[in-house]
C-alpha positions as CSV (number, residue, x, y, z in Angstrom):
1,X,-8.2,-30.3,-5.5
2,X,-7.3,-30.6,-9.1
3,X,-4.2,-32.3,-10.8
4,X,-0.6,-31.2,-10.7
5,X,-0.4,-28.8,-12.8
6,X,3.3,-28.0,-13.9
7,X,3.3,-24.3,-12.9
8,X,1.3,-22.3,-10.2
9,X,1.9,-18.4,-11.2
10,X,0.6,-16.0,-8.8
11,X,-0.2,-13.0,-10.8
12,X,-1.8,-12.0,-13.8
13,X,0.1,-9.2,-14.9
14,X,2.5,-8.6,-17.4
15,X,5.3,-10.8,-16.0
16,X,3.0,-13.3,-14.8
17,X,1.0,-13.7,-18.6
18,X,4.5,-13.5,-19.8
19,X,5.7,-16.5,-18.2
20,X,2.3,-18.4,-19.0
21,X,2.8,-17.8,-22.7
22,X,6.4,-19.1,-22.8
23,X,5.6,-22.0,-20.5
24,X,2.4,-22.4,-22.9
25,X,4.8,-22.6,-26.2
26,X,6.7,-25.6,-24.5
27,X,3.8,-27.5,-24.0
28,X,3.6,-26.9,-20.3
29,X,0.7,-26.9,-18.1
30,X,-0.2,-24.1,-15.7
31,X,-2.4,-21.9,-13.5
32,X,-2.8,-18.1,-13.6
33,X,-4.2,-16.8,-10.4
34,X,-5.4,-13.3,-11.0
35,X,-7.5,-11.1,-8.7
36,X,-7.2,-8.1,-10.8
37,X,-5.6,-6.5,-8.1
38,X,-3.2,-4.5,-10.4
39,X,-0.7,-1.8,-8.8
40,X,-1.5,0.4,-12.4
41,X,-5.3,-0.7,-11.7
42,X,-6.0,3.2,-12.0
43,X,-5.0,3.5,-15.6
44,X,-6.8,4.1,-18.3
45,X,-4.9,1.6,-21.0
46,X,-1.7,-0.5,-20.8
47,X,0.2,-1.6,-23.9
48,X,1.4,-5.2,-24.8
49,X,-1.1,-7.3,-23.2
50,X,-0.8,-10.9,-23.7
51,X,-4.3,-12.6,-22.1
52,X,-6.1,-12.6,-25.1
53,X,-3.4,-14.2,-27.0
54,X,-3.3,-17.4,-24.1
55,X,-6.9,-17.5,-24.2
56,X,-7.4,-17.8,-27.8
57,X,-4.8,-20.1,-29.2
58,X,-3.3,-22.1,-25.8
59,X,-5.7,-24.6,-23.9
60,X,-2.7,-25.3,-21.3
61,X,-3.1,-22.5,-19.5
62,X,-6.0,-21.9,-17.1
63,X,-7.0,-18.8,-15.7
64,X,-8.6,-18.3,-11.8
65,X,-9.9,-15.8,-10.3
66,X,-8.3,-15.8,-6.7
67,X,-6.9,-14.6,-4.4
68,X,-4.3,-17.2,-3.1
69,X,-3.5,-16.7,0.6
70,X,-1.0,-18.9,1.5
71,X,1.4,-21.5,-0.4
72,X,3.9,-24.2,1.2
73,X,6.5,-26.7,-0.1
74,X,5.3,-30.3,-0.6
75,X,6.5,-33.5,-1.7
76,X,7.0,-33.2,-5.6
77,X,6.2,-29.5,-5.9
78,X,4.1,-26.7,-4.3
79,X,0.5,-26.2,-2.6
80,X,-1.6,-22.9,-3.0
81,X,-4.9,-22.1,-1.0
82,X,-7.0,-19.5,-1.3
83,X,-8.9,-17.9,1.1
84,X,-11.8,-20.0,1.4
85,X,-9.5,-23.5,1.4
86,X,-9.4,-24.2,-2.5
87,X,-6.2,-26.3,-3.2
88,X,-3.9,-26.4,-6.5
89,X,-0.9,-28.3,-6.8
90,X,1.9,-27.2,-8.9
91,X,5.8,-28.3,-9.5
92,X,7.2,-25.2,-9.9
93,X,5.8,-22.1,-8.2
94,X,6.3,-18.6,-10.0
95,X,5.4,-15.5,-7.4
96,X,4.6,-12.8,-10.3
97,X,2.6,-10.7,-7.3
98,X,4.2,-7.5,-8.1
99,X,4.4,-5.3,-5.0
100,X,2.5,-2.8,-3.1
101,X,3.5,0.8,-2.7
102,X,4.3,2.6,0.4
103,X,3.1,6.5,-0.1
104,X,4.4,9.4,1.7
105,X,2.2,11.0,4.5
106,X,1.1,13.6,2.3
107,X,-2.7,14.0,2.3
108,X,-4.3,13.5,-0.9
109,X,-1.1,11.2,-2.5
110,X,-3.5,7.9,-2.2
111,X,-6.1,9.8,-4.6
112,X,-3.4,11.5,-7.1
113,X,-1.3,8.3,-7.5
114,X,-1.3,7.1,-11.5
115,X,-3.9,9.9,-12.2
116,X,-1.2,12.8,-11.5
117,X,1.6,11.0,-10.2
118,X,3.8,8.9,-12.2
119,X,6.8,7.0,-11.4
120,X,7.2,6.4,-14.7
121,X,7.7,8.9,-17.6
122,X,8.1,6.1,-20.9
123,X,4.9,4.6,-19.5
124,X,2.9,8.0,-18.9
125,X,3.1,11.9,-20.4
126,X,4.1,11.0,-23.6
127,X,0.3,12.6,-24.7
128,X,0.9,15.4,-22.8
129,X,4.5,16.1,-24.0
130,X,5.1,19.7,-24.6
131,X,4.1,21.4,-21.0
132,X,5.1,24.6,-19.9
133,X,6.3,22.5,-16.3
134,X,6.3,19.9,-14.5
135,X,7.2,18.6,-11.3
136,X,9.4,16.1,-9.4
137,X,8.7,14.9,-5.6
138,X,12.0,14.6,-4.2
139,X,11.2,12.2,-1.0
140,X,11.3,8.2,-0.7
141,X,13.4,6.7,-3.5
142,X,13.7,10.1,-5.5
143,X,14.5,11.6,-2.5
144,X,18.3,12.0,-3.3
145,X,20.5,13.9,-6.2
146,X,21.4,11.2,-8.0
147,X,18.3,9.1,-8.4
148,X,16.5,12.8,-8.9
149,X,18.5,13.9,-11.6
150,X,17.8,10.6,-13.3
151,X,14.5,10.9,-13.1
152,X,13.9,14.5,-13.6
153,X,16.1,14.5,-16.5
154,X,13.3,12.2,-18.1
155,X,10.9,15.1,-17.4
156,X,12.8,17.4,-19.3
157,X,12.2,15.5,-22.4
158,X,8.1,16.0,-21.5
159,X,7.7,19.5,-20.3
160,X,9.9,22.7,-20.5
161,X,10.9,22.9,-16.9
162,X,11.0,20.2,-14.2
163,X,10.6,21.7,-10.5
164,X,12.3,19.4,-7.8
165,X,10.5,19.5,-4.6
166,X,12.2,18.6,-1.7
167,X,8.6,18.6,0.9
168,X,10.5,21.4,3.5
169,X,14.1,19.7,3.3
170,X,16.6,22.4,3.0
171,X,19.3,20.4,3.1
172,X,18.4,18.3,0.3
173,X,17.3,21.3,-1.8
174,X,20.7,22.9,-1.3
175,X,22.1,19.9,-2.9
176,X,20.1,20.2,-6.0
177,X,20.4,23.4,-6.7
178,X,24.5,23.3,-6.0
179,X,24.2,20.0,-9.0
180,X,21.8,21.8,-11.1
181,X,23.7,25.6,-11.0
182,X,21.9,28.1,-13.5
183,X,20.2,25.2,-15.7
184,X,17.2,26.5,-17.0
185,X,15.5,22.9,-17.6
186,X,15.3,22.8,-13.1
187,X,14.3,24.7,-10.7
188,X,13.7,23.9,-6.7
189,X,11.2,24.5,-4.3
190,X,11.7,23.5,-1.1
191,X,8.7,24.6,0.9
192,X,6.4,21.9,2.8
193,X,3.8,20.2,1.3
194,X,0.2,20.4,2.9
195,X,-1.8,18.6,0.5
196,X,-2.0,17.1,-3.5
197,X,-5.1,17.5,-5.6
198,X,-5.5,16.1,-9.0
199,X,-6.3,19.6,-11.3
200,X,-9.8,19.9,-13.5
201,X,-7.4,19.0,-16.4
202,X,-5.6,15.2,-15.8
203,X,-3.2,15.0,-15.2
204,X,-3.1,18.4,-14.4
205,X,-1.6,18.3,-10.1
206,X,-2.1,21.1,-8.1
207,X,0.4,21.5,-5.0
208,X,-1.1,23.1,-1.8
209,X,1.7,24.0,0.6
210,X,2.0,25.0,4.7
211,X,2.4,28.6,4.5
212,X,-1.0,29.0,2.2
213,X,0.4,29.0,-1.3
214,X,-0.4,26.5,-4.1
215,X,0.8,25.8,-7.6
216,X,-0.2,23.8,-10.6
217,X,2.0,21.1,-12.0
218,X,0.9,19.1,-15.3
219,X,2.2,16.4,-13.7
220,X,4.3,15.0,-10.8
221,X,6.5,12.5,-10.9
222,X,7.9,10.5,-8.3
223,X,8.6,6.8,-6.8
224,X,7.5,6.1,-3.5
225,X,8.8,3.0,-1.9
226,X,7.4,0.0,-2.3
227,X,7.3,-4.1,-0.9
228,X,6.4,-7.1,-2.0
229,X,3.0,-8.1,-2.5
230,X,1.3,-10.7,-0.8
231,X,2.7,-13.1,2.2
232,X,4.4,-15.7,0.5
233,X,8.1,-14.8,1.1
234,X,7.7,-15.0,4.9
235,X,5.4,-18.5,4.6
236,X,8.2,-20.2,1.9
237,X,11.1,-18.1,3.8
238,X,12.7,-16.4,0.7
239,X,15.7,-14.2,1.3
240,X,14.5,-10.4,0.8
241,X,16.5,-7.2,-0.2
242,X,17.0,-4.7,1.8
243,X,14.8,-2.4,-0.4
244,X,12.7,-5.3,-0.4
245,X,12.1,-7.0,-3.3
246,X,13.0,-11.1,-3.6
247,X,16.4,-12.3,-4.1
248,X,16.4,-13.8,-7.3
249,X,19.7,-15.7,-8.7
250,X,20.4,-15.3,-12.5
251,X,19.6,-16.1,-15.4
252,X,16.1,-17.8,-14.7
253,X,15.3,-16.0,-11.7
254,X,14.9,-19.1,-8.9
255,X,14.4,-17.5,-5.7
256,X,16.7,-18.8,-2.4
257,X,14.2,-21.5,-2.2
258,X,14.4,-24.1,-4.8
259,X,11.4,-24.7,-7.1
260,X,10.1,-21.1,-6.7
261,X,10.4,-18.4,-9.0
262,X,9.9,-14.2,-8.8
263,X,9.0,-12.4,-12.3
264,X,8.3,-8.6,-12.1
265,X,8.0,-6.1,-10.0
266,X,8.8,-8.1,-6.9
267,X,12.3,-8.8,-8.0
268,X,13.7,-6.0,-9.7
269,X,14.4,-2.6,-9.2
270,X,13.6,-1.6,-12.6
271,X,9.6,-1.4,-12.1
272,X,8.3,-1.4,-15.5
273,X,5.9,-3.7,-18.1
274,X,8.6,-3.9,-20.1
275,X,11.2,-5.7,-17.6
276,X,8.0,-7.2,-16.2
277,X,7.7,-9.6,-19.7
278,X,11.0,-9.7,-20.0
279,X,11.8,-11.5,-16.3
280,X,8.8,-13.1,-16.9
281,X,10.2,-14.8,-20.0
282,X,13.1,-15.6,-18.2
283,X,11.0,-17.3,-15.5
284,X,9.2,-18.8,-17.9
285,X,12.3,-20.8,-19.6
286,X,13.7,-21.7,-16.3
287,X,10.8,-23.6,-15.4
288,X,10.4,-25.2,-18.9
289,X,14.3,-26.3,-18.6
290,X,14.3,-27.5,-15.0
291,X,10.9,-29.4,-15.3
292,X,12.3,-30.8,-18.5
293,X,15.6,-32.1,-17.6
294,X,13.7,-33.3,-14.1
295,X,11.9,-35.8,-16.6
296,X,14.7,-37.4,-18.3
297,X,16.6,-37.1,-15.6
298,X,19.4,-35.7,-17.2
């Protein structure tokens, strides 16, 4: 078991090397556990990184390579334990875990996801801005006018035409096509999906449907729903969301339980790098001032 370490951050993504880095220019001590388990693990670049900046110019910050399984509430601060009974002891515990996605039961989603489907259009398509259409899966979060208009909107920007599929609900289709009335930027299709397969030409998307007919999308976008990663909010008991990300209380970002933390995607709705380093700064000054003011006890 090694020393107490100020800060144990599970997660080595954007929010999670965010928070190390401020922590790091206060001095502060802490722990990046990191088991490259990424949700955009399938892309091929991501901007703004910030681990070669720690590594190079901050020796306060470790790095593992683990997967923590479990972490509990101990006198003075927080245990972590990875799978095969490893220990680190930290004052503060930051979950920066991000969260898993929950894909519709469409075959071939798994193998399209971040190669021809995006959830989000700043982060993706701006290279292959220009095309003739596009398309927009309207189930799951974007599976309602509002939040589809918002995000098919984006697409207009990217391609000439968005098409909003509603996956064989007529109902919903109706709706979008009384809200979008003769704009040529939309159009919707509301037949049944049978099957996704990324085109010859990424992120080209070709859309097989039940009645035998397919058609080509340079893209799809859509945001499936998603949870948080890992099983630390049931072992610590944090309160959850009902669309299930960690309750967080402003401006620092402490979860219900004191002492613990959420940065990223785990805690906000807005899933992007850019709010990922942005709560992870957040995170990142909270612990500073609370393990700070802790010390001189006032």
């Amino acid at each position: 078991m090694t020393s107490t370490v100020d800060a144990l951050i599970i997660g080595g993504g954007p929010a999670g090397l965010t928070t190390a880095l401020t922590l790091a220019r206060q001095v502060h001590s802490s722990i990046v556990f990191d088991d490259d388990n990424f949700r955009n693990k399938r892309t091929t670049h991501m901007h703004m990184k910030a681990r070669e900046n720690i590594m190079s110019q901050y020796d306060t910050v470790k790095f593992e390579h683990t997967t923590i399984t479990s972490v509990k509430k101990i006198d003075g601060g927080f245990e972590a334990e990875n799978s095969s009974g490893q220990k680190w002891l930290g004052k503060k515990l930051v979950l920066a875990t991000g969260v898993e996605d929950i894909y519709p039961d469409i075959e071939g989603y798994d193998e399209c996801w971040a190669r021809s489907i995006y959830h989000c259009l700043f982060c993706k398509d701006f290279e292959d801005r220009g095309a003739e259409s596009s398309g927009l899966l309207a189930v799951d979060l974007t599976g309602s006018v509002p939040i589809g208009m918002h995000a098919g909107r984006y697409g207009t920007q990217l391609s000439k035409r968005v098409v909003i599929y509603t996956h064989g609900n007529e109902e919903l289709a109706e709706q979008f096509k009384a809200h979008i009335k003769d704009s040529p930027a939309f159009k919707v299709d509301s037949r049944k999906i049978k099957k996704l397969v990324s085109g010859a030409k990424a992120p080209e998307i070709i859309i097989q449907f039940t009645d035998g007919s397919e058609v080509t999308e340079a893209w799809l976008s859509h945001a499936p729903g998603t949870k948080a990663k890992g099983p630390f909010a049931g072992q610590l008991g944090l309160d959850m969301t009902p669309s299930g990300e960690l309750v967080v209380n402003p401006p620092f970002l402490q979860t219900s339980v004191p002492g613990v933390y959420a940065a990223g995607d785990n805690s906000h709705a807005m899933k992007i790098t850019p709010t990922a380093q942005y709560t992870g700064s957040l995170v990142g000054a909270g612990v500073s001032a609370a393990i700070i003011g802790e010390r001189l006890g006032c």
